[in-house]
Backbone as CSV, one residue per row, in Angstrom:
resi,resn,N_x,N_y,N_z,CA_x,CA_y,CA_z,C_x,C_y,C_z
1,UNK,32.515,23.649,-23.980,31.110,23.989,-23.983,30.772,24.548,-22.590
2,UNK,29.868,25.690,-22.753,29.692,26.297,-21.161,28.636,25.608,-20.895
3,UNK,28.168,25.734,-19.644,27.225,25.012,-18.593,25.849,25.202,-18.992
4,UNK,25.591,26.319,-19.443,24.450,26.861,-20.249,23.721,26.059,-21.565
5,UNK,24.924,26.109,-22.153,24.951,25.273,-23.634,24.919,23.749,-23.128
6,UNK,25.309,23.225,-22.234,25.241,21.501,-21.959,24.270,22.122,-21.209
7,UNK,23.295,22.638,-20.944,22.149,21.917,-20.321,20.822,22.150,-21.213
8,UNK,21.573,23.766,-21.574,20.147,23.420,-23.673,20.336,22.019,-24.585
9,UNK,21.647,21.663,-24.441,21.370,20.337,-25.211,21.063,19.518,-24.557
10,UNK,21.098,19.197,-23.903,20.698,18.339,-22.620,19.160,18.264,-22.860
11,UNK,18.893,19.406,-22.448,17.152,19.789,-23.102,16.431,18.875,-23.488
12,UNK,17.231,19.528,-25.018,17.198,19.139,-26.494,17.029,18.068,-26.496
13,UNK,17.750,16.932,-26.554,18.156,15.679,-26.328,17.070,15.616,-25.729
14,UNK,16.417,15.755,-24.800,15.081,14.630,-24.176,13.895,15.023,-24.506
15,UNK,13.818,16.484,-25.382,12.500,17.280,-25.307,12.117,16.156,-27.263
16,UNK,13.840,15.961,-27.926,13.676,15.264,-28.961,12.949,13.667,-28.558
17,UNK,13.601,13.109,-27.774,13.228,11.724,-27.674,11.701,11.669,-27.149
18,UNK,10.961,12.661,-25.920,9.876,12.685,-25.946,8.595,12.805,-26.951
19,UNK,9.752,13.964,-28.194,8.688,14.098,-29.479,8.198,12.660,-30.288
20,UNK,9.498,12.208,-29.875,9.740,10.954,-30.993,9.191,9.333,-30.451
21,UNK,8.778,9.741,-29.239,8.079,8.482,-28.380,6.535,8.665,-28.382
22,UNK,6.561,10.783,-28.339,4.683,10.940,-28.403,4.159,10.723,-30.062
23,UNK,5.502,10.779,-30.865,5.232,10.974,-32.208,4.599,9.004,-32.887
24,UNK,5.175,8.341,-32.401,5.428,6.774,-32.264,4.101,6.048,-31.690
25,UNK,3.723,6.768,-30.775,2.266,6.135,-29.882,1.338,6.911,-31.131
26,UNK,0.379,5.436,-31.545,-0.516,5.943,-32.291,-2.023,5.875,-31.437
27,UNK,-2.559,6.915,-31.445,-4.272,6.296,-31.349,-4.891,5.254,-31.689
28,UNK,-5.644,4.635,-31.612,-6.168,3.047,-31.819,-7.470,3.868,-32.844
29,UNK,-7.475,3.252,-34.113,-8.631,3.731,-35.123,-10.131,3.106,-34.973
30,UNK,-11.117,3.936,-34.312,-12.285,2.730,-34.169,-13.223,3.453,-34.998
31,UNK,-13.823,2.497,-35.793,-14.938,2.838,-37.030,-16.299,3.352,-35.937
32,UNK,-16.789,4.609,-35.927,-17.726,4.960,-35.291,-19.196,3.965,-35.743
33,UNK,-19.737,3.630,-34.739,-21.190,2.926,-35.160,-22.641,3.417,-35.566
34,UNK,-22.830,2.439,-36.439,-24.567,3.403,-36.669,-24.949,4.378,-36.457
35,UNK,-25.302,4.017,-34.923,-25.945,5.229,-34.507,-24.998,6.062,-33.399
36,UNK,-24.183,6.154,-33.426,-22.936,7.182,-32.857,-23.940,8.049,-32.016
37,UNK,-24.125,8.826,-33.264,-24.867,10.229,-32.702,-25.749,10.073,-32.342
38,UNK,-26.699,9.414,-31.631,-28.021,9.369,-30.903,-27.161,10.052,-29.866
39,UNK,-28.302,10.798,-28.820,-28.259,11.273,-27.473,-27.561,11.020,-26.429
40,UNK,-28.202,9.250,-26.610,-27.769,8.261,-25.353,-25.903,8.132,-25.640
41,UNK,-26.124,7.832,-26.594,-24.391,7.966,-26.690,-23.533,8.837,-26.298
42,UNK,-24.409,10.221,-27.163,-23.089,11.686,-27.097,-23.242,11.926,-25.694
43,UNK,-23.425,11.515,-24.504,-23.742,12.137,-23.349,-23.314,11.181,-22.256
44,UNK,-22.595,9.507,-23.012,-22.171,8.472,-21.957,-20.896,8.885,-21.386
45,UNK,-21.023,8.043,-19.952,-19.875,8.749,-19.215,-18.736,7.515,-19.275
46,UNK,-18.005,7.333,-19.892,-17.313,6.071,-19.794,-16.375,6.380,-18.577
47,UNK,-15.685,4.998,-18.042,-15.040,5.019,-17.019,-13.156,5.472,-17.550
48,UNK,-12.820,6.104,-16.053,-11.561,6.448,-16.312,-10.440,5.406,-16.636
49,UNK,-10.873,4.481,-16.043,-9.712,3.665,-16.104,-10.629,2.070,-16.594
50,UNK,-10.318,0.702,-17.103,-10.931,-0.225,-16.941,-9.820,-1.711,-16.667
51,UNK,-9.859,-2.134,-15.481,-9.360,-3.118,-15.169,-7.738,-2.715,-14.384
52,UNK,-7.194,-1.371,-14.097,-6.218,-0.874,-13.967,-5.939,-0.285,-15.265
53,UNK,-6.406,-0.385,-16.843,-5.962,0.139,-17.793,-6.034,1.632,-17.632
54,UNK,-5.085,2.227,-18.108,-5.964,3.602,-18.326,-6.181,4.549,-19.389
55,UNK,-6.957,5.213,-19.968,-7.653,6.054,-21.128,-6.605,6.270,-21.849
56,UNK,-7.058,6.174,-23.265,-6.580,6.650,-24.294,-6.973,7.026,-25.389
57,UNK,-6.114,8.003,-25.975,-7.446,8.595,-26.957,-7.715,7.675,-28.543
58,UNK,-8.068,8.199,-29.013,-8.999,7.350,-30.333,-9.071,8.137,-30.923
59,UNK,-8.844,7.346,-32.729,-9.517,7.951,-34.108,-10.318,7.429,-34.858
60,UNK,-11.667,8.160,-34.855,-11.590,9.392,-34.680,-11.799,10.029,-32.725
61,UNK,-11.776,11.032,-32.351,-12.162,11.293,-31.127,-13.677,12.064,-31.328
62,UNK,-14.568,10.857,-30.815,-15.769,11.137,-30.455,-16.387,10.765,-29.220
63,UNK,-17.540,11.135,-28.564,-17.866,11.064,-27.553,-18.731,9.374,-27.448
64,UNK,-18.969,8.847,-28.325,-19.248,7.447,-28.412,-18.820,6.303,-28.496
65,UNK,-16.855,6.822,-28.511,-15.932,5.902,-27.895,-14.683,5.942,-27.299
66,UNK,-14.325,5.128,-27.116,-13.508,5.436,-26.206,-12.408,3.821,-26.332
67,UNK,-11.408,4.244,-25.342,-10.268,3.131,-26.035,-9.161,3.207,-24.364
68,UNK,-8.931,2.018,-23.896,-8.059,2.007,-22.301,-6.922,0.633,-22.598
69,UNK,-5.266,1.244,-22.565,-4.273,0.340,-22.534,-3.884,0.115,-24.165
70,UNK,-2.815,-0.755,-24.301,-2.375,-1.170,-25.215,-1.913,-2.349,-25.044
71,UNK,-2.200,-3.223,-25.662,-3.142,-3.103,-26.869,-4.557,-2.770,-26.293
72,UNK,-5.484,-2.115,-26.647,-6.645,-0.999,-26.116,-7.625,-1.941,-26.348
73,UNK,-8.208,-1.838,-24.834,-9.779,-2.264,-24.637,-10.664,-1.117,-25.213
74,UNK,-11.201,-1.277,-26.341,-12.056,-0.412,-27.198,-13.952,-0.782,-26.936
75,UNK,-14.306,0.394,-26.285,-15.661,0.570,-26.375,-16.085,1.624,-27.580
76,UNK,-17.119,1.070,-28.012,-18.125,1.841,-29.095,-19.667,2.058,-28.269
77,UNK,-20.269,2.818,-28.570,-21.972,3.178,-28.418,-22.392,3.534,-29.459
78,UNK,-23.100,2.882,-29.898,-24.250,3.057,-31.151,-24.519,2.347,-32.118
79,UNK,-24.638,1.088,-31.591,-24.532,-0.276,-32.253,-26.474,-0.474,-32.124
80,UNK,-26.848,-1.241,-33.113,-28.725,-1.949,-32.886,-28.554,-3.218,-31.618
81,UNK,-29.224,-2.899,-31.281,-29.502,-3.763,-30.456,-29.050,-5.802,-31.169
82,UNK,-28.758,-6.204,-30.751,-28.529,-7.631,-31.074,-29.791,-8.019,-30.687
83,UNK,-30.178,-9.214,-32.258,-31.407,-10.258,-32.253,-31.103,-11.684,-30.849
84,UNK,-32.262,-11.781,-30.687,-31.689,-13.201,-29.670,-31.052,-14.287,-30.617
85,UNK,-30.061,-14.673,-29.873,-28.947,-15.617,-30.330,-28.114,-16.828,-29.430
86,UNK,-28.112,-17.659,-30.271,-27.456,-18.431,-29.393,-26.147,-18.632,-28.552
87,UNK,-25.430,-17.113,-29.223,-24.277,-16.957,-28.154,-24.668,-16.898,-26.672
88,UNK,-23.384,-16.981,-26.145,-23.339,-17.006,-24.439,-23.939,-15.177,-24.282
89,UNK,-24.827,-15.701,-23.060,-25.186,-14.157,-22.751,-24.985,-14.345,-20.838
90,UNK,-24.224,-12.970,-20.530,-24.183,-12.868,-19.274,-24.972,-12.022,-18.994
91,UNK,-25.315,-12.161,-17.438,-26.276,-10.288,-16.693,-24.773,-10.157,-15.728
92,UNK,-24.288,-9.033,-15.736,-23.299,-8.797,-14.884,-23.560,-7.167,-14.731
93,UNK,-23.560,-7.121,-13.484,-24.575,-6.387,-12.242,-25.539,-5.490,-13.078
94,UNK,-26.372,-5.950,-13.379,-27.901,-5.900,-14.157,-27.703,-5.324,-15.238
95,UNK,-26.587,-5.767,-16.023,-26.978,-5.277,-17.360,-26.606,-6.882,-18.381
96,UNK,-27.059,-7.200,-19.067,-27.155,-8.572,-19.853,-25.783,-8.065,-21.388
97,UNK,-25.359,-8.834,-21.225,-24.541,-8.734,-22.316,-24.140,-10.199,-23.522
98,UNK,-24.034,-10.083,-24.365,-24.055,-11.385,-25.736,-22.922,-11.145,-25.600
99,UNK,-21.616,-12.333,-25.943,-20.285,-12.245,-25.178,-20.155,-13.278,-27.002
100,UNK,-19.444,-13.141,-27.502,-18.424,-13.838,-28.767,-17.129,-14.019,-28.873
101,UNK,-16.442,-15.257,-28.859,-15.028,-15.122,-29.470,-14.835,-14.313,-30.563
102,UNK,-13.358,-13.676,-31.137,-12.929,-13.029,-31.994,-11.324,-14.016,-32.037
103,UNK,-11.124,-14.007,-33.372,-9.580,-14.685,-33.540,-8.786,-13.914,-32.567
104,UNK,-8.972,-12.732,-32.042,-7.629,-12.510,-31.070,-7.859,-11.636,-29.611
105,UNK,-9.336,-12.456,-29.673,-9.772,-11.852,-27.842,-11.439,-12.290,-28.139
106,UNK,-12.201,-11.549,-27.370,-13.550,-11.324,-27.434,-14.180,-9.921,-27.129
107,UNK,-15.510,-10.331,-27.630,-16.025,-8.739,-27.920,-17.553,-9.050,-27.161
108,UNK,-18.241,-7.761,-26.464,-19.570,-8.263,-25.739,-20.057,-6.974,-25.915
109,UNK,-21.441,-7.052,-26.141,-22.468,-6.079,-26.491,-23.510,-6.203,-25.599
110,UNK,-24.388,-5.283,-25.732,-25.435,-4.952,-24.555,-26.201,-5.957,-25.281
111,UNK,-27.362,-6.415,-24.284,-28.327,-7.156,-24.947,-29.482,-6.364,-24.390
112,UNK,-30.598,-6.079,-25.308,-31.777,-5.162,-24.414,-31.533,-3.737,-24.207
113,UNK,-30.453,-3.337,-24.713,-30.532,-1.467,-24.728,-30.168,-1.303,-26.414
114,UNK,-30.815,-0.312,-26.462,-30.630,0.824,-27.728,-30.851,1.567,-27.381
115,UNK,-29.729,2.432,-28.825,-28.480,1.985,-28.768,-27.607,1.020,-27.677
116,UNK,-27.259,0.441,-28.185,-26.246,-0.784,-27.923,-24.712,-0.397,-27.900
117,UNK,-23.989,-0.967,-26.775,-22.782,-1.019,-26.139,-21.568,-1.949,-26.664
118,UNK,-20.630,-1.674,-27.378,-19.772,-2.730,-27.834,-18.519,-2.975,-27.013
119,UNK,-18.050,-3.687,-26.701,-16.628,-4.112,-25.944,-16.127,-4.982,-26.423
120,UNK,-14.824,-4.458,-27.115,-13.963,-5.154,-27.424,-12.380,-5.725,-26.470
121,UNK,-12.281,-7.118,-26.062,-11.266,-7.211,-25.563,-10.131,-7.961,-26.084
122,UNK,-9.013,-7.757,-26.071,-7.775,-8.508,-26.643,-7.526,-9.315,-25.745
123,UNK,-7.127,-10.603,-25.977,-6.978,-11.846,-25.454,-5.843,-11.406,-24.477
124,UNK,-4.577,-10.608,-24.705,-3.616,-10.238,-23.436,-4.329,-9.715,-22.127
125,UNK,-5.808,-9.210,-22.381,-6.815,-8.188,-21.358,-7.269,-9.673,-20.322
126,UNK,-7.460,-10.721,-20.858,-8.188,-11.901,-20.316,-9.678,-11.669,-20.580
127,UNK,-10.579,-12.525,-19.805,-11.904,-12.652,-19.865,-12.566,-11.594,-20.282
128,UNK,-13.767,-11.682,-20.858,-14.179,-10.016,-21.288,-15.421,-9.961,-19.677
129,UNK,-15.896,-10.928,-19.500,-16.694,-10.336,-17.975,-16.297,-10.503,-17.255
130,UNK,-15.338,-10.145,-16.646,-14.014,-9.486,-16.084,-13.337,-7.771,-15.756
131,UNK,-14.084,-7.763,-16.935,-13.879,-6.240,-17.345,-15.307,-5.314,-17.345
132,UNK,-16.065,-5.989,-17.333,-17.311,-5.426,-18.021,-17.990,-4.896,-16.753
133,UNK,-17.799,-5.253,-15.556,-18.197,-3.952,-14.433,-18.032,-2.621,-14.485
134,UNK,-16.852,-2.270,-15.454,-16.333,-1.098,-15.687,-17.112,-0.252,-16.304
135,UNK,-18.293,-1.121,-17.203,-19.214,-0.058,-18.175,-20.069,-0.439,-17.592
136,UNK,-21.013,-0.698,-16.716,-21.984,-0.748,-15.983,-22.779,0.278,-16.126
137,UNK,-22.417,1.596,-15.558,-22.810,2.467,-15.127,-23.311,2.835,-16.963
138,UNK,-22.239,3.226,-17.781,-22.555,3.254,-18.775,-23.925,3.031,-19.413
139,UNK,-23.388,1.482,-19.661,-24.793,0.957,-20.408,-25.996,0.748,-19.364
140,UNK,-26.029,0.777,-18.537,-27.103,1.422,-17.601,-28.027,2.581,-17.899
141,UNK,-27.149,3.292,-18.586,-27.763,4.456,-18.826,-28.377,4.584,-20.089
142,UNK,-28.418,3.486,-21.241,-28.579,3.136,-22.303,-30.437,2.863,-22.129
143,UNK,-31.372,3.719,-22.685,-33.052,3.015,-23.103,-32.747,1.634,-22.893
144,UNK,-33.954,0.910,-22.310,-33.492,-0.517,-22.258,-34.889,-0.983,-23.005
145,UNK,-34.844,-1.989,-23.605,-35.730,-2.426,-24.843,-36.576,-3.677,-24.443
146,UNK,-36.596,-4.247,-23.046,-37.527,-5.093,-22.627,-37.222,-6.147,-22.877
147,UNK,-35.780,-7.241,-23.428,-34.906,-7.958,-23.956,-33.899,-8.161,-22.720
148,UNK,-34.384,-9.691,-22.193,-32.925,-9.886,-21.224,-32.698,-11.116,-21.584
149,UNK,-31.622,-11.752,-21.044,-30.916,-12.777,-21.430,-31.933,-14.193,-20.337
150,UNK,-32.077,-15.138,-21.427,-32.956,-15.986,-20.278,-32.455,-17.492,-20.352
């Protein structure tokens, strides 16, 4: 074999295994919410990275969510606002959030904006307000509805 030919297969050989590793990584499927398409949503700036994780894309790919790491810390926008409840509610740096176990992590929503902010975390991620500085800015930017955590 000439030198030419071992280095097209050579190629070959890694341009295959790359297909077959990008082919293998799936997108994380997140059911778009309610109100997706309001304004406040199509126009949030989510963060690049959250906790060292970093971005990944989502199905479907819309501008109201977004998905960081694997197993993927999944944010949604366009959720109703949550009724007051007796779950745990944090303010972490001025935005109030309703915080719930889930059988295999926890999930925390805005409390007091609409559209409303969802975060989902997998128990390998740890604490979910921990993480939740990361959307700050975000749900900051969310109408706020006169509803804080007391």
């Amino acid at each position: 074999m000439t030198l030419g030919l071992r280095r097209l297969s050579a190629c070959a050989a890694v341009c295959a295994a790359l297909l077959l590793t990008t082919a293998c990584a799936r997108a994380p499927e997140v059911e778009l919410a309610p109100l997706a398409d309001e304004p406040a949503c199509s126009s949030l700036s989510w963060p690049r990275a959250v906790s060292g994780l970093e971005s990944v894309g989502t199905t479907p790919q819309h501008p109201s969510v977004s998905a960081w790491g694997d197993p993927p810390v999944i944010a949604r926008c366009g959720l109703p606002s949550p009724a007051p409840t007796t779950n745990s509610c944090v303010v972490v740096d001025g935005v109030d959030w309703v915080v719930r176990q889930l059988t295999d992590g926890t999930a925390a929503i805005t409390f007091g904006r609409e559209p409303a902010i969802e975060v989902l975390v997998p128990q390998e991620h740890g604490a979910v307000p921990l993480l939740l500085p990361a959307f700050g800015g975000a749900a900051r930017s969310l109408p706020e509805t006169g509803r804080h955590c007391s």
